[in-house]
Backbone bond lengths (Angstrom), bond angles and torsions (degrees), N, CA, C in turn:
res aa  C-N    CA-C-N  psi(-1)  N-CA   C-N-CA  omega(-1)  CA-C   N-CA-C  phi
1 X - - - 1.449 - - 1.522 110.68 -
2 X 1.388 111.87 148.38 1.404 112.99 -175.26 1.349 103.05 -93.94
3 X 1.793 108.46 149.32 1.804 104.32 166.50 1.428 107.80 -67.15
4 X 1.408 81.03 172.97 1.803 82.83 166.29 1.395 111.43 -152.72
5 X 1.628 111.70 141.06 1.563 130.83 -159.43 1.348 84.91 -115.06
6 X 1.834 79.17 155.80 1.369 102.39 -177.04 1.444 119.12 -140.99
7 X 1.318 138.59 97.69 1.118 145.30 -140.28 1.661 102.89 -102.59
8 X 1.164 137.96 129.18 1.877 130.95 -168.93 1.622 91.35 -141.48
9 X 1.122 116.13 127.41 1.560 113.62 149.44 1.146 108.36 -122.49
10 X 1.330 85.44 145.90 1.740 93.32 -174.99 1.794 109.35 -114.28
11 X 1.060 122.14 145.80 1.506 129.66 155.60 1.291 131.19 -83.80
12 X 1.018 148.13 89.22 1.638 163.02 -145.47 1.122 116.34 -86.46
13 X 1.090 130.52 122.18 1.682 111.16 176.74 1.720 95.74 -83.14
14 X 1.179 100.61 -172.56 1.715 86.85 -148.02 1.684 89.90 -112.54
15 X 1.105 121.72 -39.80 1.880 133.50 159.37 1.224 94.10 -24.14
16 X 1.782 139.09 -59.31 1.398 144.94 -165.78 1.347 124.87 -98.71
17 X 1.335 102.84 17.39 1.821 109.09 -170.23 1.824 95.08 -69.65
18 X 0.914 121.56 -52.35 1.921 103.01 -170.11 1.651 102.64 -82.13
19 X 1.478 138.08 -11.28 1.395 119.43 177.63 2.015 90.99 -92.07
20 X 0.908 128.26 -33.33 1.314 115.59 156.99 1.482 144.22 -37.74
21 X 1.760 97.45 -48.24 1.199 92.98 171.48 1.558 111.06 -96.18
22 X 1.296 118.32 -2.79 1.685 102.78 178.68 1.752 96.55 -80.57
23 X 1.066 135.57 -23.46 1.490 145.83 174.41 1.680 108.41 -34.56
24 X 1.770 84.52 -72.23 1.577 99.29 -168.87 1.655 120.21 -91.83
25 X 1.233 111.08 23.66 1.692 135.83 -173.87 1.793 80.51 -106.76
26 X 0.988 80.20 -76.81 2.027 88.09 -163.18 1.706 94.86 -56.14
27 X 1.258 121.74 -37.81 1.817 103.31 167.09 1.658 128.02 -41.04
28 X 1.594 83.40 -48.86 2.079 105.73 -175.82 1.497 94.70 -51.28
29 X 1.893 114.89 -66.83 0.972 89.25 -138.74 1.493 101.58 -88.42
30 X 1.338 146.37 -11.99 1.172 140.49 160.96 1.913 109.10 -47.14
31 X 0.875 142.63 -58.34 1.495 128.92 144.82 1.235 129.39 -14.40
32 X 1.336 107.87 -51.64 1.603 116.20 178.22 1.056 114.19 -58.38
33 X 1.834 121.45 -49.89 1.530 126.12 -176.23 1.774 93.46 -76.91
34 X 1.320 124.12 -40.33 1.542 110.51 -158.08 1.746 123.57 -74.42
35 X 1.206 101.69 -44.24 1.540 122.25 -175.93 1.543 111.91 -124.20
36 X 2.161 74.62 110.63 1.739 106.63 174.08 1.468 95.85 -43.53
37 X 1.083 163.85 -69.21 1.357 139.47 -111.82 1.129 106.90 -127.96
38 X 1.538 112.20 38.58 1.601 134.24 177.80 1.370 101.81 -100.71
39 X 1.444 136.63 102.89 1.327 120.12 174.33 1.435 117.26 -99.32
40 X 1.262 119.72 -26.00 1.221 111.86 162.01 1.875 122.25 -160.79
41 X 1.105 124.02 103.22 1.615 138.83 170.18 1.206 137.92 -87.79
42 X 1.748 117.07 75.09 1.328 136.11 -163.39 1.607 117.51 -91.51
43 X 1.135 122.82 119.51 1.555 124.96 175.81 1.332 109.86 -90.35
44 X 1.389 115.36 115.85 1.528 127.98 179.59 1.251 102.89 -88.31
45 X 1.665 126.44 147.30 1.068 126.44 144.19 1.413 117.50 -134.16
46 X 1.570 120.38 129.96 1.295 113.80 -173.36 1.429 135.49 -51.41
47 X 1.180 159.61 136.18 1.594 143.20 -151.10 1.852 97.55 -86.74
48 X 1.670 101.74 -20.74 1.366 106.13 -175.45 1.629 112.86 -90.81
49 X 1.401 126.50 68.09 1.715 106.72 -154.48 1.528 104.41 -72.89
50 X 1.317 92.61 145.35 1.735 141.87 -162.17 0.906 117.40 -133.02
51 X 2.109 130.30 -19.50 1.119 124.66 170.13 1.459 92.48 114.62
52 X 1.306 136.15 -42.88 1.368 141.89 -160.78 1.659 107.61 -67.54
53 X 0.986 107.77 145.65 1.888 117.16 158.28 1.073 97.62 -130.93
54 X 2.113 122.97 149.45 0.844 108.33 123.15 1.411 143.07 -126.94
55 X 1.369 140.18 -134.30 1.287 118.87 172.06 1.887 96.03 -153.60
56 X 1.476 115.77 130.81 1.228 119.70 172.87 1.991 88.13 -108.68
57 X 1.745 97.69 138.60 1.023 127.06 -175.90 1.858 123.63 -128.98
58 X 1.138 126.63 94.69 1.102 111.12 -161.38 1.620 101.32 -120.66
59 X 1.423 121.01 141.57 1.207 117.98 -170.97 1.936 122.18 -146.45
60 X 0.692 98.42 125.20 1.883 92.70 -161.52 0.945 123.17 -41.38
61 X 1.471 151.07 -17.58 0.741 157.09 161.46 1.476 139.27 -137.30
62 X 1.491 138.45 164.32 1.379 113.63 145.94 1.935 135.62 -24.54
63 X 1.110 84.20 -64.72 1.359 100.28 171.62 1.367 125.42 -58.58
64 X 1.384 125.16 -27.53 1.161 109.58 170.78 1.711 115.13 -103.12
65 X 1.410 116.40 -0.52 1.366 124.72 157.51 1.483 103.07 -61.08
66 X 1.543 124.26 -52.19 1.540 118.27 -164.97 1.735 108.21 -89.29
67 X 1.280 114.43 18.85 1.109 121.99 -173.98 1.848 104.37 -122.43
68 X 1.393 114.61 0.18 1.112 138.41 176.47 1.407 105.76 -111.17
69 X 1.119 126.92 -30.61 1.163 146.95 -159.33 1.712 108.54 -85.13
70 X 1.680 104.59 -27.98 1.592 129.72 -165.00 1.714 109.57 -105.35
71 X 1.467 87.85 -27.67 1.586 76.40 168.04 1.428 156.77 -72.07
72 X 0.968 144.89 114.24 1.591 146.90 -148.19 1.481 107.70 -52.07
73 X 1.061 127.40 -10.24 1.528 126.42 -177.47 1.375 106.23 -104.37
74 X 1.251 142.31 -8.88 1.374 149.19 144.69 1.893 104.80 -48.77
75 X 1.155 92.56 -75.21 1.959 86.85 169.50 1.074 123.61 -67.52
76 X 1.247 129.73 -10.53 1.608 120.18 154.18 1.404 121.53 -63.81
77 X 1.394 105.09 -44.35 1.554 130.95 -176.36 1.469 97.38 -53.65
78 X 1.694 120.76 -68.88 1.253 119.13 -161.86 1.713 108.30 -73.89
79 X 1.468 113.43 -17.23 1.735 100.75 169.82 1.615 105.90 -76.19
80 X 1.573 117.40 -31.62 1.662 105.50 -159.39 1.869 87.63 -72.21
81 X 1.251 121.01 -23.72 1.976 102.29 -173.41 1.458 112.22 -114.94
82 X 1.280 121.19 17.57 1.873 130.90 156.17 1.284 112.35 -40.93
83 X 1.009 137.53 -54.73 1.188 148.84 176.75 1.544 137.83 -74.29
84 X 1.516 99.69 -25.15 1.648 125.54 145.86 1.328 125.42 -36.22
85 X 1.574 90.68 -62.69 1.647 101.98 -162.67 1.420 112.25 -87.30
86 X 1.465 108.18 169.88 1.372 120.77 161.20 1.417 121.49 -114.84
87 X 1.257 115.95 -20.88 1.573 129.97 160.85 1.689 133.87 -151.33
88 X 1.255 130.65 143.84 1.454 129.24 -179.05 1.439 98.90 -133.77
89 X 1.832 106.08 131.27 1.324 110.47 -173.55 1.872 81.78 -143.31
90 X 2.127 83.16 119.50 1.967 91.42 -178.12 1.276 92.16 -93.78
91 X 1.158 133.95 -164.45 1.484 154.33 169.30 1.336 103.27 -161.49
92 X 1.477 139.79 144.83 1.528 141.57 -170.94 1.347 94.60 -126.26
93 X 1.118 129.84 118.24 1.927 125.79 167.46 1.358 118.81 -133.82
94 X 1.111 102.51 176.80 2.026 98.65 -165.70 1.685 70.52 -133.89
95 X 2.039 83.86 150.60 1.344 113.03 -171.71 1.227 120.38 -123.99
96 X 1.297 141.01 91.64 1.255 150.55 -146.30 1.645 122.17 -92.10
């Protein structure tokens, strides 16, 4: 089975750029310790700021993407930074 990455950029409003990123820092790494089939959850930030984050997400399987996907701290996550953003663009890819 192939992994599968997960590519998100986000658009920031710029008032929320540090409660944003302490949000989705403490998301990564609580993932990292919680869910086996997290192999790797990196927070990018551009050196040029633009407002953008993004996040490379890679996870072993289907199953443990939709098992990431189920967890209650994902919808906590995405209500505490709704109001942050101005845009989220996912991409789903398999990793060979």
């Amino acid at each position: 089975m192939s992994q599968i990455a997960i590519l998100v950029e986000f658009q920031v409003k710029p008032e929320h750029r540090r409660a944003f990123e302490t949000i989705i820092r403490e998301h990564a790494a609580k993932t990292k310790e919680t869910e086996p089939g997290c192999r790797r959850f990196d927070v990018l930030i551009p050196k040029k700021e633009d407002g953008r984050v993004f996040l490379v997400e890679v996870y072993a399987d289907d199953a443990a993407l939709q098992a990431h996907s189920a967890t209650p701290r994902l919808a906590q996550v995405r209500e505490a930074y709704k109001d942050m953003i101005l845009d989220r663009k996912l991409t789903i890819c398999t990793l060979d």
